[in-house]
C-alpha angles and dihedrals in degrees: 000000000000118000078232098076098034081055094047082046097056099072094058088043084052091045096041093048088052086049090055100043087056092051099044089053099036082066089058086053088047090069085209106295101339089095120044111163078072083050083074099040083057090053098048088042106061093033099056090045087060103050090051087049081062085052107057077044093060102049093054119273108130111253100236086058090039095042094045093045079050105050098028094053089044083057096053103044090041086054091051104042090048089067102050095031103048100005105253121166127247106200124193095271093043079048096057091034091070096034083059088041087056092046096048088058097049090052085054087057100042086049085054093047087051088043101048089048086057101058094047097050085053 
């Protein structure tokens, strides 16, 4: 893999993590089915994440690094926005669980990055 695709990847995996993270919190606005304009929002959410997802995938980045920036960062920003947004609480361990989820991901890409150098210098 060239770093030309993973870059052209890296704009729909912006674009289909921000989709996520709308729908995933638009179903805590729904309030189950009491809401159901942000029923839609979910739908159209999620669908249009993963076809982006298809996307990235597509263009070249390997699924296990696409799939684990996209659900890691969901994790984080959906964390974060719930508690501003609906005021949930992140205690100390919840804390320390994302921050392992984000290194693990990072780990997953810098795996791809060794690997990759490997088969080109083969």
């Amino acid at each position: 893999m060239t770093d030309r695709p993973r870059r052209s990847a890296w704009p729909p995996l912006l674009v289909a993590i921000a989709l996520e993270v709308t729908a995933t919190l638009s179903l805590r606005a729904a309030e189950g089915f009491t809401h159901p304009l942000w029923l839609v929002v979910v739908a159209i959410g999620y669908s249009g994440s993963l076809w982006l997802l298809s996307v990235v995938l597509d263009r070249g980045m390997p699924v296990g690094v696409a799939y684990g920036i996209w659900s890691a960062i969901g994790v984080v920003l959906t964390a974060m926005l719930g508690t501003v947004l609906f005021d949930e609480l992140l205690g100390p361990v919840q804390i320390v669980g994302v921050g392992v989820i984000v290194v693990g991901v990072l780990l997953v890409e810098l795996g791809s990055h060794q690997r990759e150098a490997k088969e080109v210098a083969s």
